[in-house]
matplotlib code that plots the C-alpha trace (Angstrom):
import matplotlib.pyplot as plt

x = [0.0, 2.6, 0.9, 0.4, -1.5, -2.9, -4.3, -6.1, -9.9, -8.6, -6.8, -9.8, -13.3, -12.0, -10.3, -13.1, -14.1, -14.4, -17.9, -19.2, -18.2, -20.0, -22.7, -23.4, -23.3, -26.4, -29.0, -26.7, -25.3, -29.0, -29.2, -25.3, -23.0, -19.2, -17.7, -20.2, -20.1, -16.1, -16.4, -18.5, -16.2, -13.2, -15.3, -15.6, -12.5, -11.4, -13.7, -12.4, -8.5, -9.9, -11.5, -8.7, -6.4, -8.0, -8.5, -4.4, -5.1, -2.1, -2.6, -2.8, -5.8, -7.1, -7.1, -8.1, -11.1, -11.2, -11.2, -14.2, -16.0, -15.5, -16.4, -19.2, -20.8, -19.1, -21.8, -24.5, -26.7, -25.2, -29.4, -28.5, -26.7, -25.8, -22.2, -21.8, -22.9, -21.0, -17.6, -17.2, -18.3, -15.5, -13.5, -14.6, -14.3, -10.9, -8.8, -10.6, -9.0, -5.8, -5.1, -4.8, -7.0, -10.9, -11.8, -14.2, -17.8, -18.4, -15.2, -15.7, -19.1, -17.5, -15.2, -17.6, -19.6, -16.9, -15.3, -18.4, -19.2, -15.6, -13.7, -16.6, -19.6, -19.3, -21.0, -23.0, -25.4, -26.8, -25.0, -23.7, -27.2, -25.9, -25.4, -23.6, -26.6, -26.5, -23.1, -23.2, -25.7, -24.4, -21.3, -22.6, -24.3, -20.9, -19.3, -22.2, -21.8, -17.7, -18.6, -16.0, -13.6, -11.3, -7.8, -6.4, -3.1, -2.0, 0.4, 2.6, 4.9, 5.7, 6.3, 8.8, 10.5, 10.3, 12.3, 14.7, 15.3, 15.9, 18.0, 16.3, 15.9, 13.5, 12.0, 11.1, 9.2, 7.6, 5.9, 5.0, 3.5, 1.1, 0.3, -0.5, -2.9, -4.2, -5.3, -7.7, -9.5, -10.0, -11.0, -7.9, -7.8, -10.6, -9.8, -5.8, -3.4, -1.4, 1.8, 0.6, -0.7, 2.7, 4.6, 2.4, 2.6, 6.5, 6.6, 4.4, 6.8, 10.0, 8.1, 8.0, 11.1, 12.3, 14.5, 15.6, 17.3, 15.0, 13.8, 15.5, 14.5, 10.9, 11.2, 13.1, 9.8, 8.2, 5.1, 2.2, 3.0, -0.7, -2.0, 0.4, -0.5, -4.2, -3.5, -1.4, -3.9, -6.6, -4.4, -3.5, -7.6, -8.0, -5.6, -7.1, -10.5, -9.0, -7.5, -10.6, -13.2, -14.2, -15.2, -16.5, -19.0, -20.3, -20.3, -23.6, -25.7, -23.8, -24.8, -28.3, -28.6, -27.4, -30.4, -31.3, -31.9, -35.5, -35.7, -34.5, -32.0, -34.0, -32.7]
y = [0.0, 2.6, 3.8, 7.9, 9.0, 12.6, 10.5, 8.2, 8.0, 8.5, 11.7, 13.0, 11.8, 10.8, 13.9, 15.7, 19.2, 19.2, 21.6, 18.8, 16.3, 18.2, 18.9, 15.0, 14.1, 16.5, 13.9, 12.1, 15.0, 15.4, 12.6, 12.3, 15.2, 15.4, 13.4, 10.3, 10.5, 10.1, 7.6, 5.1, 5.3, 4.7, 1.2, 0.4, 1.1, -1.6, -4.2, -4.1, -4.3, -7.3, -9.1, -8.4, -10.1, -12.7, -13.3, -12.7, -10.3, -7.6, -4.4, -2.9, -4.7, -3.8, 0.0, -0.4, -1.3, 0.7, 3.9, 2.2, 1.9, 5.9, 6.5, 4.8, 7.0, 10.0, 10.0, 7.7, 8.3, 5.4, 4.0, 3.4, 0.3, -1.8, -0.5, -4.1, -5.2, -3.1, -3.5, -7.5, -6.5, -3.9, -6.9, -9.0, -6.2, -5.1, -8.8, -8.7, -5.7, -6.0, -9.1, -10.8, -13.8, -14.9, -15.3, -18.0, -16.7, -18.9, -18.6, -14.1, -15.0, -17.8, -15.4, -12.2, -14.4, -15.7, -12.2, -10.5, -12.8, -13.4, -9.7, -7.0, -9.0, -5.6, -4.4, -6.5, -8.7, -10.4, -12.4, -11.3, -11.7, -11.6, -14.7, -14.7, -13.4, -9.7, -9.8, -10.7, -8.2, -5.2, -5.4, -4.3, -1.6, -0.6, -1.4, 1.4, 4.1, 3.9, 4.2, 1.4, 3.4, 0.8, 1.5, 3.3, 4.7, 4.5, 6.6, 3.4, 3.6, 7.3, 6.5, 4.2, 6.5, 9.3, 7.1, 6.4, 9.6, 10.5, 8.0, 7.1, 4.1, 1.2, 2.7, 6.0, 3.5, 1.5, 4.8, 6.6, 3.0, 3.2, 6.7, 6.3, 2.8, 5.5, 7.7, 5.8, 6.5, 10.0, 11.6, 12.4, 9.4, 11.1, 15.2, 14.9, 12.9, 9.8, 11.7, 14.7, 12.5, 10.2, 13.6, 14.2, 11.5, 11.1, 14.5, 13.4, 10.7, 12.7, 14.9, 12.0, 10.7, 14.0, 13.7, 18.0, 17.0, 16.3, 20.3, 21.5, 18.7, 18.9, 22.8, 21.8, 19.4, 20.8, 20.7, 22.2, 22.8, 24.2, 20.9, 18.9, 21.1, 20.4, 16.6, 16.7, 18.6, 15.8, 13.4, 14.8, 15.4, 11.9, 11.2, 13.5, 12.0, 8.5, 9.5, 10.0, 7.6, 4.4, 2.5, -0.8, 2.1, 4.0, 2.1, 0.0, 3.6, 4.9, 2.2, 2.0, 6.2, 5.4, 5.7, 2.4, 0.9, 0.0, -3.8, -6.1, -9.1, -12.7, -15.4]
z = [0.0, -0.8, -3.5, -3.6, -0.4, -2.0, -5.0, -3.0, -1.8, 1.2, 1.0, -1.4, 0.5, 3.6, 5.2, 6.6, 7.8, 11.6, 11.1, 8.8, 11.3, 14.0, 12.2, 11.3, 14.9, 16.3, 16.3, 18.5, 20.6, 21.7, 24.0, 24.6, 25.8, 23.7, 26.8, 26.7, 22.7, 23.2, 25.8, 23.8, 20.9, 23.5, 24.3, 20.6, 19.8, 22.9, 21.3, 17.8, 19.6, 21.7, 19.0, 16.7, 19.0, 19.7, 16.1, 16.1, 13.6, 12.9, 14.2, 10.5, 10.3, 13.5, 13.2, 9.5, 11.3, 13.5, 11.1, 9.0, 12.3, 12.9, 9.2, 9.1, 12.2, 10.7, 8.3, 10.4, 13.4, 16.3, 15.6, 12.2, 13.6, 16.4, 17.4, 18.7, 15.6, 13.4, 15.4, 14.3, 10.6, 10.1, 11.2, 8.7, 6.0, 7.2, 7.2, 3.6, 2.6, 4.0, 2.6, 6.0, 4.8, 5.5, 8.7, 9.1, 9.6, 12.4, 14.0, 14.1, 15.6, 18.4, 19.2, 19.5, 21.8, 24.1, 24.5, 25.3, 27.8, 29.2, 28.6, 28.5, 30.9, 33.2, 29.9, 28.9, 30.4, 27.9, 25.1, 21.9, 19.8, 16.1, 13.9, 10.5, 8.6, 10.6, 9.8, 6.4, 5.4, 7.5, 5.4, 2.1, 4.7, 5.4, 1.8, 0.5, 3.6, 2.8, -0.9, -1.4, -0.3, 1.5, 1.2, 4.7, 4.6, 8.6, 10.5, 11.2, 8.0, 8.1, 11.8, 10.7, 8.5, 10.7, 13.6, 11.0, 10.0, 13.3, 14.3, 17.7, 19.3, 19.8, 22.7, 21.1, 18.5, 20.7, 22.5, 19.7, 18.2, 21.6, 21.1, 17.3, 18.8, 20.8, 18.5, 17.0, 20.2, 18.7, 15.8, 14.3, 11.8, 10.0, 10.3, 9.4, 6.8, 8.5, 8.2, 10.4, 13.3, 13.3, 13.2, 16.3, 18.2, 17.4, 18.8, 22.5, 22.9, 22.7, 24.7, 27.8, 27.5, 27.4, 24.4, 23.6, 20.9, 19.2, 18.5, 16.0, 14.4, 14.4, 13.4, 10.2, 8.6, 6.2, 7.6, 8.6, 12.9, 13.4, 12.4, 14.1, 17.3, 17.2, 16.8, 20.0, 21.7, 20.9, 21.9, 25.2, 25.6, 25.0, 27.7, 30.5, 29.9, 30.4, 33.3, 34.7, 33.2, 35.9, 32.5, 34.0, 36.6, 33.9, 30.4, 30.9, 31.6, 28.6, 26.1, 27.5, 26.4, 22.5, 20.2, 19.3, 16.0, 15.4, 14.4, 16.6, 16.0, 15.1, 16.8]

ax = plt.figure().add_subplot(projection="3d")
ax.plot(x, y, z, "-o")
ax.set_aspect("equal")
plt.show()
């Protein structure tokens, strides 16, 4: 996938306006607040990592995922779909996509059911209720919402080059690797290009492990520092509303306030 980023559908339809962003998300904004709306796409965003490692699934794949996920209700009300629906589904679509190989439809379904009930139970009560139908036929759902736009160009191989060039160490990589995992958390994957947000969280890391050097080097990119700036500010947002989110206390009110969709599952 090295093809040319700023000729890509991704660069072209999927960098989007913050306003429009916004502006998509009212319906949803009137029975959540910002915070809550953040929090339950923290949770999602910790179901597709836990299903995508149990799946051993590479972590290209995963946050390939993850970004459909986040398109997907960039342009959708949360009713429009099951979240918990939609989560194993980008999944599917993803290991497609990046050529990881086909996961068994029975096996993505086993495994949806056995890490509900064994690694998010403080969530959920009930089990998983979706068979390979629901899945099946929310993908071309999500094939026609993404307007087949499935190529993702992630921060991880600028990262790379970027630690290269600056001839740092494993442990600078392995941090800013985290942050960039973290990020998906936000909405960054769909407001900046890859490049921008691995420049940022390259930039957080040195930041903890207090690497001055480092500053010249950063002023000499050609690139955009506003951008980069507002990345690391959503970042670090990210990270004071972790700090102080008791997850397992609050996420079955949370989910129990997203709009629901109107037919339910058959079994």
């Amino acid at each position: 996938m090295a093809g040319n980023f700023w000729q890509s559908s991704h660069s072209q339809q999927w960098i989007l306006d913050r306003q429009d962003l916004i502006r998509e998300r009212q319906y949803d904004l009137q029975v959540l607040s910002e915070d809550e709306y953040q929090k339950i796409f923290i949770f999602f965003a910790n179901v597709i990592q836990v299903l995508g490692e149990q799946l051993k699934l590479r972590q290209q794949v995963i946050a390939t995922a993850t970004v459909y996920f986040k398109r997907f209700y960039a342009r959708n009300s949360l009713k429009n779909i099951d979240p918990l629906l939609l989560a194993p589904t980008c999944i599917l679509l993803a290991s497609k996509v990046e050529e990881f190989g086909v996961i068994s439809n029975s096996r993505l379904i086993t495994i949806c059911q056995s890490v509900i009930k064994s690694k998010f139970s403080y969530a959920y009560t009930q089990e998983f209720p979706y068979r390979t139908n629901h899945v099946l036929e929310c993908e071309f759902y999500l094939l026609e919402n993404l307007d087949c736009c499935l190529i993702v160009y992630q921060p991880y191989r600028p990262l790379l080059q970027l630690v290269q060039d600056l001839g740092q160490e494993e442990q600078l990589l392995t941090l800013s690797w985290r942050i960039v995992n973290d990020s998906l958390r936000t909405d960054v994957c769909l407001l900046y290009p890859p490049y921008q947000i691995a420049i940022a969280c390259l930039q957080i890391a040195c930041v903890i492990l207090q690497k001055d050097s480092t500053k010249t080097w950063f002023a000499e990119l050609n690139v955009d520092l506003d951008k980069v700036q507002e990345i690391v500010r959503a970042i670090c947002n990210l990270y004071e509303l972790w700090k102080d989110w008791k997850e397992k206390d609050e996420i079955q009110m949370l989910l129990s306030k997203i709009p629901k969709p109107k037919p339910a599952p058959q079994r």
